[in-house]
Each structure stands twice: as structure tokens, then as C-alpha cells.
C-alpha positions in Angstrom: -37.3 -48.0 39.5 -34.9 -48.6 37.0 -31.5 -50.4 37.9 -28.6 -50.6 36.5 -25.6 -53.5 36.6 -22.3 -51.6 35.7 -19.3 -53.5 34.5 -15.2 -52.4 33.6 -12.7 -54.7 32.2 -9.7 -54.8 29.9 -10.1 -57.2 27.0 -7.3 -58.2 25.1 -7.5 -56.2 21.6 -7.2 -59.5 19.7 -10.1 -61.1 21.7 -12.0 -58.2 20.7 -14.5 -60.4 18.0 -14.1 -63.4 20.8 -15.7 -61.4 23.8 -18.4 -60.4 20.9 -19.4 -63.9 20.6 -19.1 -64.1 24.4 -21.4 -61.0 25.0 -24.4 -61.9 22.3 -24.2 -65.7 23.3 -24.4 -64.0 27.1 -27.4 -62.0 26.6 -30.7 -64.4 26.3 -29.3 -65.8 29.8 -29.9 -62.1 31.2 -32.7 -61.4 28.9 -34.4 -64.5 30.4 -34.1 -63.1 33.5 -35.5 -59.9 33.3 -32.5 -57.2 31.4 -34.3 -54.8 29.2 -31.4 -54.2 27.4 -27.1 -54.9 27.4 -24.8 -52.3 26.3 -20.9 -53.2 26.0 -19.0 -50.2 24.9 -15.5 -51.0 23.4 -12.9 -48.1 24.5 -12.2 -46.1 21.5 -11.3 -42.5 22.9 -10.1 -42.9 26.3 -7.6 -40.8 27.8 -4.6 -41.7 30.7 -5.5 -39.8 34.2 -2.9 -37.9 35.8 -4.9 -39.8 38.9 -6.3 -42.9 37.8 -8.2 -43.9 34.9 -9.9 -47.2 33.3 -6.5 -48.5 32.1 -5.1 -47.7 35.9 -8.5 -49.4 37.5 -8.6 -52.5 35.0 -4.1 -52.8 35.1 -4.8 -52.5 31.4 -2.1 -54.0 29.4 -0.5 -52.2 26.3 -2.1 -54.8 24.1 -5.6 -54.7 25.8 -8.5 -52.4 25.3 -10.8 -50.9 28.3 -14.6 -52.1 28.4 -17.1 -50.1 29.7 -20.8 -52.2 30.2 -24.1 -51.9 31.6 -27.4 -53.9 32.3 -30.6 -52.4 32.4 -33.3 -54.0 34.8 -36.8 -53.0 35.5 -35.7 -52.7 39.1 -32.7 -53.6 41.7 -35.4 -56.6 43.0 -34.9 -58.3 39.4 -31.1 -57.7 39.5 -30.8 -59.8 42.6 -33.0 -62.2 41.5 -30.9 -62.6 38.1 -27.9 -62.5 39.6 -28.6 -65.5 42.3 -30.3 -67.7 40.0 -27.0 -67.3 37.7 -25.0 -68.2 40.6 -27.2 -71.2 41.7 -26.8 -72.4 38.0 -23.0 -72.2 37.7 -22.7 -73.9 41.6 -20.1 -76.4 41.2 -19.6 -76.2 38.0 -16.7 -74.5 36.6 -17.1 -71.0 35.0 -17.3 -71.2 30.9 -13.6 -69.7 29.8 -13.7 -66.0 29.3 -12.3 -63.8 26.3 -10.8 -61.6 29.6 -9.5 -61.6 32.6 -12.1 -61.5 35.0 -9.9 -61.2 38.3 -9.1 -57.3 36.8 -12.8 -56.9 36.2 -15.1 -54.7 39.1 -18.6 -54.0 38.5 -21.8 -52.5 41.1 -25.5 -51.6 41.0 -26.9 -48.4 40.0 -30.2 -46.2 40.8 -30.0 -43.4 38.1 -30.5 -40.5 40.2 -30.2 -37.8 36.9 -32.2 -39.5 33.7 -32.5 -36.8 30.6 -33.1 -37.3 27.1 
């Protein structure tokens, strides 16, 4: 069954070409491994929550922009799998610099449980 890798941040609105970069040069390491597809979806019409909302849940700055994204995999089994092997290649090594700051980022895995088109 279909599994999805969900993913918010805040991205700095001048980084906005530099986490580009950082998301195409990104994908053939998760294509590699099994992602059908990666979506990144810039915030363009997000509204303030009188609760919370993705600038609330990310401590989005005034000069950042929320980021919604999402992996496709065939199944959770190849999401694990993807996700260890990544680990196991970064282990002691330090993490590539990021266009973001990734202590603000959360993420989680998915079964679609409603699918239309």
C-alpha cells in the first residue's frame, strides 16, 4: 500500500532558489531508494490560526516562508528501508548544510486512508 513521508518547515524567503537546488540535488538519493515521486510545496496562501497554524508549528519568522512536502513510496516497508540506509550513509559524517533550519522542521509517515481523483 502506498506510503507517504510528510514533511513542514520554514525556509528563509531568500533561500527560497537555494533549498530548490537542495530539493532536486536531494531527489535521485530518494529516487534510488524507491520514492515514486517528491512534492515540495512553497506556502503561497497560508492563513494565521486563531489556534495554531504552520507558521505557529515551524516558529516561522517574519522573513521565512512555510513548506509543506511529501514522499511517495510504494509501501511503509521501502520507507524504512530508505530511511536507514540514508542514516547508515550519513553515520559519522556531518550532515551537508541545509537552506533551513532543520531543528524547527517535524515530519511522519502516512497510510492514505481516503485516495480520490
Amino acid at each position: 500500500m502506498t506510503y507517504y513521508s510528510g514533511f513542514v518547515l520554514a525556509v528563509p524567503t531568500a533561500n527560497k532558489q537555494a533549498f530548490i537546488d537542495h530539493a532536486v540535488e536531494s531527489w535521485p538519493i530518494f529516487k534510488k531508494r524507491g520514492a515514486i515521486r517528491m512534492i515540495e510545496g512553497w506556502g503561497e496562501d497560508v492563513p494565521h490560526g486563531k489556534e495554531t497554524d504552520f507558521y505557529r508549528a515551524t516558529k516561522c519568522k517574519d522573513d521565512e516562508t512555510p513548506l509543506f512536502s511529501w514522499i511517495e513510496w510504494p509501501d511503509r516497508d521501502t520507507a524504512d528501508k530508505a530511511f536507514a540506509a540514508m542514516a547508515e550513509d550519513f553515520e559519522g559524517k556531518e550532515m551537508p548544510e541545509m537552506p533551513f533550519d532543520g531543528m524547527r522542521m517535524f515530519w511522519g509517515g502516512f497510510t492514505p486512508i481516503v485516495d480520490e481523483s
